[in-house]
N, C-alpha and C positions, 0 to 999 in steps of 0.2 A: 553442514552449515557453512556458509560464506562468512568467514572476519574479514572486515574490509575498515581498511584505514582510510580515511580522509584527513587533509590539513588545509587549513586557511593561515592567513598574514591578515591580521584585524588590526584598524587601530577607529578612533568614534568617528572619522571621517566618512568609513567605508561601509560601519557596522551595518547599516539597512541593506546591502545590496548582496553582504554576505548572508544574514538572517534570510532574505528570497533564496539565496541557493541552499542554503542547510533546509528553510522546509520543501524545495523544492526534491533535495536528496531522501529526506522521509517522506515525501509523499509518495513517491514511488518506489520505496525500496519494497523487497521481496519479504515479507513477516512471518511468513515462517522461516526463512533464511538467512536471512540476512543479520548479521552482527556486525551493527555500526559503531564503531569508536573517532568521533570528529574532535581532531585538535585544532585550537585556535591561538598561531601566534601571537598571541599581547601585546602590541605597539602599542599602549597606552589608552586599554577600553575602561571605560567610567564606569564604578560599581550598575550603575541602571543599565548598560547595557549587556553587561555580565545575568543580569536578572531577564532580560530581553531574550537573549543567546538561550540562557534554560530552560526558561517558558517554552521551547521550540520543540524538548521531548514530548509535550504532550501528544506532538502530531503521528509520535509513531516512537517505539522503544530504541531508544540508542543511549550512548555515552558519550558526554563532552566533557574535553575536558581543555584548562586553560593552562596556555607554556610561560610563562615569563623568563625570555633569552637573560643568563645571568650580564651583569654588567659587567661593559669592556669586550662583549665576545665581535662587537665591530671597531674595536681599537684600532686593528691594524687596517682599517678601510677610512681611517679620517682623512689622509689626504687626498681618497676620489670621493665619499660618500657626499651627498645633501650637508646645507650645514646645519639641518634641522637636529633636535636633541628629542628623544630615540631616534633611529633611524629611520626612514617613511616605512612601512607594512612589506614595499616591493622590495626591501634590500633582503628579506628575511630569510626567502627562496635560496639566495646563497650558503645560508647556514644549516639548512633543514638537516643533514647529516648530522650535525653538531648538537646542534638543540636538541632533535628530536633521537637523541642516543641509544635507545632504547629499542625503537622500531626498525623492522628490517624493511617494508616495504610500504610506499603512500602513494596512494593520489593527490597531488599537491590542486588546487586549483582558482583563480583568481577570483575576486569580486568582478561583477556583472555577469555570472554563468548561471545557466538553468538547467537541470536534468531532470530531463521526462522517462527515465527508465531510474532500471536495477542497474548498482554499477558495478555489481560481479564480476560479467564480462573483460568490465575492462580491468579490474584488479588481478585478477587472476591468469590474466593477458601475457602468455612465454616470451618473455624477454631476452633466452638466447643466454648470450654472453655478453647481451648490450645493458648499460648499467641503467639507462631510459627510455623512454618511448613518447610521443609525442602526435601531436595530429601537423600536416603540411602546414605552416602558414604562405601561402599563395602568392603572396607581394613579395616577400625574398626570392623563392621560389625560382617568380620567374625571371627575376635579375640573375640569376644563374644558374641556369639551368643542371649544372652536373652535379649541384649541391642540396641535400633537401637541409631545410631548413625548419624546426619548429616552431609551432608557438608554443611557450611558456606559459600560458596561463591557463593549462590543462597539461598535465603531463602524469605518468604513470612511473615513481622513481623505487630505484632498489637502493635503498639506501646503506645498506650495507656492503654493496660493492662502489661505492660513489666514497665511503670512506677507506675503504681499502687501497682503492688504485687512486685516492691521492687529487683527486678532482676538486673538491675545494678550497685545495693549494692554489690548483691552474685558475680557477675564478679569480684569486686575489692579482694572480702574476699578468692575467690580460686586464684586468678593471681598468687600469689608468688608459688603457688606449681606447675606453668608450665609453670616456666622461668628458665630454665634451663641455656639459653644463653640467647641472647640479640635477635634473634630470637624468639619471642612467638608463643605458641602452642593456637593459639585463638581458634580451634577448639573446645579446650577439654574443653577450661574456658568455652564458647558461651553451651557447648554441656552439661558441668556438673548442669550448673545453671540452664539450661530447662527443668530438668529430670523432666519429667511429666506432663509437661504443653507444648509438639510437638508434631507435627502431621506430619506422613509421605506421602508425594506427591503423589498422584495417579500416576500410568503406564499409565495412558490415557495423562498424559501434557505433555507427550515426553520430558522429563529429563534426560541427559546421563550427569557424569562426566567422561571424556575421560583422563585416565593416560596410560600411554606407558605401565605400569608395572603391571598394573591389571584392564584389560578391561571388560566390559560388551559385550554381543555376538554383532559384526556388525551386523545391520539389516537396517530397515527402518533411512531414514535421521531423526537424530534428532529435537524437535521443540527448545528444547534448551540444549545447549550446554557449558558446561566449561572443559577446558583445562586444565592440571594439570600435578603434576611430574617438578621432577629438571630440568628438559627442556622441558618448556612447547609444547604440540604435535604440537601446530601449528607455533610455529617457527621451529622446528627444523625438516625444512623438507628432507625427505619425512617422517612424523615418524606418522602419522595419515589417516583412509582413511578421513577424515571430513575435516582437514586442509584447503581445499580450500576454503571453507567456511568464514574464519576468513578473506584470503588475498582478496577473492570478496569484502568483505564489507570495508573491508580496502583502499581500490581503491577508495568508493565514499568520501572520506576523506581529509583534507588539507594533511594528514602523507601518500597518496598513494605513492607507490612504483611507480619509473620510468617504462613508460610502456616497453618499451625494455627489463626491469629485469623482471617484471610482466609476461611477455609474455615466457621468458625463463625458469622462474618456473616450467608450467606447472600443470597438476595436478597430473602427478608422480605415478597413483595409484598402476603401479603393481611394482613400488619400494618398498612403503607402504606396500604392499603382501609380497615381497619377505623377509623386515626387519622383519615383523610379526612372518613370518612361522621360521623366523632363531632366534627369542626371544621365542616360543613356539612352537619349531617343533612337539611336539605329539598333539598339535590342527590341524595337519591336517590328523590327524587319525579320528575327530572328524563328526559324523555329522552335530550336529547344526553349525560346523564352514561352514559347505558347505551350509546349509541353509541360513545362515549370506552372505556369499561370493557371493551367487545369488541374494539374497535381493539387495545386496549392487554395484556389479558391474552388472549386466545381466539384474534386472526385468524393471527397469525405461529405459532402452534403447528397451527393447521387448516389452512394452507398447507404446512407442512412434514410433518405427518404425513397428513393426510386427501385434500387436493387443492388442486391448483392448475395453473392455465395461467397459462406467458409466456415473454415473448423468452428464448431462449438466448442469440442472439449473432444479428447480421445476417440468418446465413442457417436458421437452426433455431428449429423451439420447444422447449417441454418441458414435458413433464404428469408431475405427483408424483400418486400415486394410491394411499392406501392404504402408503407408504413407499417405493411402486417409482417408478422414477427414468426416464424415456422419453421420448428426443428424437428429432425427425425432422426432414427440410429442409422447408424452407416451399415451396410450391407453385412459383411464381415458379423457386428455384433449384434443384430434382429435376426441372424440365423442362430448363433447360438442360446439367446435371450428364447426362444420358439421352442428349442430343446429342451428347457425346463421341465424338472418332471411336473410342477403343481398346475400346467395345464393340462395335461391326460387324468391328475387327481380330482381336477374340476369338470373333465369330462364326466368321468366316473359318478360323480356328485358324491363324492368324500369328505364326510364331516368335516370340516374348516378346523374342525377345534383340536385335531386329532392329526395333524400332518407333520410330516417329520421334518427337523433340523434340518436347518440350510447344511453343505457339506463345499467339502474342497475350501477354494481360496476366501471366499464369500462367510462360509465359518471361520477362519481364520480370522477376519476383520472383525468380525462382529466381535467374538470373545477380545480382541485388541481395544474395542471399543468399550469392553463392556471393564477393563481394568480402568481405563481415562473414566468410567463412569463412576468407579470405586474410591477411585483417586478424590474424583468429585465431591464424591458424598461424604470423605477423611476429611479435606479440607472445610468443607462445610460443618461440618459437627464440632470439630475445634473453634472456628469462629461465631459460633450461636447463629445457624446463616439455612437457612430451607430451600431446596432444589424440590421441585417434583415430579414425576415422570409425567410428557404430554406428548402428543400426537399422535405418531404410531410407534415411537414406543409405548404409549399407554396404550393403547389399542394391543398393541403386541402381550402386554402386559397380562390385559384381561381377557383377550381372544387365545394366546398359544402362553402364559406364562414364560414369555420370553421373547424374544426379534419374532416380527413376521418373518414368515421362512424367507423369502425374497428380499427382504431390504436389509440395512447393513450398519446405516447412523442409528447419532441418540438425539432423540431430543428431550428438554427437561423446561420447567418453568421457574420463576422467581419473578416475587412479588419486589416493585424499585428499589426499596430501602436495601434490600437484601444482595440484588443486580447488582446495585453502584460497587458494592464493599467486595466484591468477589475477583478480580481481578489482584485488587491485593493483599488479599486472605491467600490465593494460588503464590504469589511470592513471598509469602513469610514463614507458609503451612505449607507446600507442597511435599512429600517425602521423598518424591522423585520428578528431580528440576526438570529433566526433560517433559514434564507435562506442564503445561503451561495456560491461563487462560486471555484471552487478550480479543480486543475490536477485529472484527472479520468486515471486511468491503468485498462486494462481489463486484471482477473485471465489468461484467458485463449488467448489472443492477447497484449503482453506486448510490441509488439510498435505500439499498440494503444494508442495515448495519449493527450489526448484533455481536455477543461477544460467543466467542469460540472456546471449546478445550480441545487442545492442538497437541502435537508428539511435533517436539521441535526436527526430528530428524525421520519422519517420517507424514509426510503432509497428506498423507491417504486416510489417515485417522483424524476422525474429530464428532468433537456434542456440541450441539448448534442449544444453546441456551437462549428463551425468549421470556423478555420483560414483561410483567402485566402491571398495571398500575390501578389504584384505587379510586373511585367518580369520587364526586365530595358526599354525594347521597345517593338512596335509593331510588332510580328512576322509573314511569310509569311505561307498560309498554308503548304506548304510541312515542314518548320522547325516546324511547330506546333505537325506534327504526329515524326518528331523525338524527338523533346524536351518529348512528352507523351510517346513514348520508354522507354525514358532515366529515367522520374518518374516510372516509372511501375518497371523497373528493377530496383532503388535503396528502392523504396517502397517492393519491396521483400526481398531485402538485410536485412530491418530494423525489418520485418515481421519475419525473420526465426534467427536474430543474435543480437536481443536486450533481454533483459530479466526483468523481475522484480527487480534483483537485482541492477539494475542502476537507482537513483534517478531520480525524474519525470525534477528536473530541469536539469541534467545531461543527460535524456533523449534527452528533447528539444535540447538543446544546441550540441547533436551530430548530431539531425536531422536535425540544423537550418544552422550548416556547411556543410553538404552533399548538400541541398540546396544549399547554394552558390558557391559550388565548382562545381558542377555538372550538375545545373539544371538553377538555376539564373545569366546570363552572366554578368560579370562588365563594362557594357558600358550603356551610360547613366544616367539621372539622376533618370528615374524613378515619374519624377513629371507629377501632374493629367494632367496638359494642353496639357502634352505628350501622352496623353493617351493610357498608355502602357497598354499588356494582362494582365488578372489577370487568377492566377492558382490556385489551392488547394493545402493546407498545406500538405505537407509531413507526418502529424504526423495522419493523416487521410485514412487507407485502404478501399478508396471507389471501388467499382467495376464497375463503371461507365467508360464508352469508352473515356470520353474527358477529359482533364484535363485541357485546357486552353480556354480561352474567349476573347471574344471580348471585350474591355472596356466599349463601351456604351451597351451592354448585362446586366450590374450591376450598371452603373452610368449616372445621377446623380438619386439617391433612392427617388421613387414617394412613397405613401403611398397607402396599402391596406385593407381590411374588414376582422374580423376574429374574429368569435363568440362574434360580436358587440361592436370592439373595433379596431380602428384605428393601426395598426403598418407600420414601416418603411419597403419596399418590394424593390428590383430591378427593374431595367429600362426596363429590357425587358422579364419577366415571360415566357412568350409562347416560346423564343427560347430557354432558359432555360431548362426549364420542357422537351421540347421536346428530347434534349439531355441527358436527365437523362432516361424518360419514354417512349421516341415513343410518339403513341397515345395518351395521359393520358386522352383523354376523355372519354376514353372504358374504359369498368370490365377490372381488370387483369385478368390472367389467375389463380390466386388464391387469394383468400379473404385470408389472412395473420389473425394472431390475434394480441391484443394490447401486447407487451411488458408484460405489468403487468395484465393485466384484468381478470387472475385467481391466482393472490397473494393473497395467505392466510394473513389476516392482522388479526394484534391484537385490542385489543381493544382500546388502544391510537391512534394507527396510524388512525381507522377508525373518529374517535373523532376529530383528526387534519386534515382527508380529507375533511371531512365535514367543519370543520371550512373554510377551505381554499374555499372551491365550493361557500360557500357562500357571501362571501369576494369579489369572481371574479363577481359572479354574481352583488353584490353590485353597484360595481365601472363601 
């Protein structure tokens, strides 16, 4: 697991641009990994934006918490500070050792920043025997060349060596020679007192500080981002190509912008070009600015629509061609995926019903799977809460009493009332914290969005859990095949026009209106005696031809067998399955492979499967 500290300097001035970077830092952090704890020092934030700031968990699980510096701890800075009462937000970076007592290491980082990755990397970044680390700031730079020089308003600090060797002394003993106004030059105090003990950021953590007035070449999107210059690039638009960047994350926020203005922004980019070329017209005599300008506007649109090759995942690639989407396994793993034995079984023509146990690593997972499934079904039963086995686990269920020999997940159902409450029925009721249940975003399908049971410390495990929801009535079949129209084509809609950058609950919450608007009619009550159709969740791209059901098809939930353990199944399995599989008593026409059953694991995770296999087996 990655704990990773973050800190801001807040005061109501600032709070909206900090709020874009804090969702901007949950929106991409890593969820199975990542342990966020964001401190926000308190220059003076107003209860509403205290309520602002924690609205921001929903985007994703973290911990904020708020510092208020006790009073008097810039006593000794009244004859350089501002004469303002607190001190402004920026003076606060000087005390972070002080205040924040307790931590040994932060990423400190200013208002106007955006981060579009995990910031693992940089937190866990070897520092040496140097007490910080920094990204170039380029304008000092090049005024002297033997010197690097940081910016401040990203910086990776050890703070426990920053109080040891006495460095917040030396901030106090230079201040007065760069205060020139009331204005401070924190740069140079932060920058003189470190000489020799900073470390400059690798090119690999994608670090740009973006000023209007002395740029770094455009290229690749940045991983992280601060905005700089007497008008900062991302407000004053169109004055940046990145800009967009700050106003997306800004959108998942209590401080979004009206969508009407949002919408009429735009992203301006060949405004941004044309401002560019007219503040440095001889850059477009330039090559690398052409290089930069294709990077930045041409290569990410000819990847997605024209071509491209790359990793899918471990075991596949995938080529876009032309808009079509085509993956296949990589050579390596379709020669051993061939050496299975259940296709010589299928030559054979060997009863289906009667084939043996998956074996080796692929068992392994499965029995790991099958304790997160156990876990499942404990938590559920203590909160009056119904899972029930569907896809191919039910297929598994009722064809081999147990995993198809080949595949390795789980998957389970629940009707919404049930869905909503499950997430934190897992954190009140879990017996064992490391299993966890939470919103899943796939990299590569980002309105897919469903919630997950996860092994926080091993991400090769997991039960992919899918919403069903209740029609208001019983529908006739002809409105059935158009109500599944009408899902098909807004399930495209959310397929091709939602993004990562929209919070998982902000997610939901747009799919759960389209639904009702669209799909779910308002007549009715919708209660069980009525027994209306049930459908599949929106938030689910299945490729399955039916989308609605007969009520008594799923209810009322009889119990079934599965690798000798009772769970909760639907009413009526075989009509079920048949609408999902056809036949599903025959081979398919390809033996698929498990999800994970050529994941490279480490040596803890193998350590925690095994624990887990044996657990399941146990019980």
């Amino acid at each position: 697991m990655n704990e990773i500290n973050v800190c801001f300097s807040s005061d109501d001035d600032n709070a909206r641009d900090i709020g874009a970077a804090i969702a901007s830092i949950l929106s991409n952090a890593n969820r199975k990994n990542d342990i966020l704890s964001i401190y926000i020092i308190d220059g003076g934030i107003s209860d509403a934006n205290r309520r602002n700031f924690l609205s921001l968990k929903s985007i994703a699980t973290c911990e904020i918490f708020f510092v208020k510096p006790n009073e008097g701890v810039f006593a000794e800075y009244d004859d350089v500070k501002a004469d303002s009462a607190p001190p402004p937000a920026y003076l606060y970076k000087l005390k972070l050792a002080e205040i924040l007592h307790h931590i040994d290491r932060i990423i400190y980082l200013d208002s106007y920043t955006v981060v579009n990755t995990s910031l693992a990397d940089l937190f866990h970044t070897d520092l040496g025997i140097c007490a910080a680390a920094g990204v170039d700031d380029f304008k000092r730079f090049t005024q002297d060349k033997n010197r690097y020089f940081i910016d401040t308003g990203i910086m990776l600090l050890d703070l426990q060596k920053i109080r040891h060797s006495g460095i917040e002394d030396k901030y106090r003993a230079i201040a007065p020679a760069h205060y020139p106004s009331t204005q401070a030059d924190i740069q140079a105090v932060i920058n003189t007192a470190l000489r020799g003990s900073v470390k400059i950021l690798d090119s690999s953590l994608g670090i740009q500080v973006l000023d209007f007035d002395v740029r770094p070449a455009y290229g690749a999107i940045p991983k992280i981002i601060r905005y700089t210059g007497g008008e900062k690039s991302c407000v004053k638009d169109p004055c940046d190509f990145f800009n967009e960047h700050y106003y997306n994350y800004l959108q998942l926020t209590p401080w979004a912008m009206p969508t009407d203005a949002f919408e009429k922004r735009g992203k301006k980019r060949g405004a941004a070009l044309g401002e560019f070329i007219k503040h440095k017209p001889l850059a477009f005599f330039e090559f690398g600015f052409w290089k930069a300008l294709y990077a930045t506007y041409f290569k990410t649109k000819a990847e997605k629509y024209l071509f491209s090759f790359k990793n899918h995942n471990h075991t596949h690639w995938r080529i876009r061609l032309l808009g079509l989407k085509i993956t296949f396994m990589k050579r390596e793993y379709a020669k051993l995926k061939k050496q299975s034995p259940y296709y010589e079984c299928k030559r054979r023509g060997m009863d289906i019903t009667t084939l043996p146990p998956a074996e080796g690593q692929l068992r392994n997972i499965q029995l790991a799977n099958l304790a997160l499934l156990i876990e499942l079904k404990n938590v559920c039963e203590k909160n009056d809460l119904h899972i029930w086995l569907d896809g191919g686990t039910l297929l598994g269920a009722v064809r081999h009493k147990g995993f198809i020999p080949w595949d390795d997940d789980i998957d389970v159902g629940m009707i919404r009332n049930d869905y909503d409450r499950v997430i934190d029925a897992f954190k009140e009721s879990a017996s064992d914290k490391n299993i966890y249940a939470a919103y899943f975003r796939s990299p590569t399908h980002p309105g897919l969005c469903i919630i997950k049971v996860l092994h926080r410390q091993c991400p090769n495990l997991f039960i992919d859990i899918f919403p069903f929801d209740l029609y208001s009535r019983r529908l006739l079949p002809e409105e059935r095949a158009l109500k599944t129209l009408e899902a098909k084509k807004w399930r495209k809609y959310i397929t091709e026009s939602f993004d990562n950058k929209i919070g998982d609950i902000e997610t939901i919450r747009k799919i759960l209106a389209i639904r009702d608007e669209y799909i779910l009619e308002k007549k009715g009550s919708g209660r069980n005696d009525e027994k209306p159709d049930v459908f599949w969740g929106l938030e689910f791209p299945h490729i399955w031809k039916r989308w609605f059901y007969d009520y008594e098809t799923f209810f009322p939930l009889k119990r079934i067998d599965f690798e000798g353990h009772s769970f909760e199944c639907i009413a009526n399995p075989d009509d079920y399955l048949k609408g999902l599989y056809g036949d599903y008593m025959k081979y398919p026409n390809r033996i698929t492979s498990g999800h994970n059953m050529f994941a490279k694991l480490d040596p803890n995770e193998k350590r925690i499967i095994e624990s887990l296999q044996a657990s399941a087996l146990q019980k």
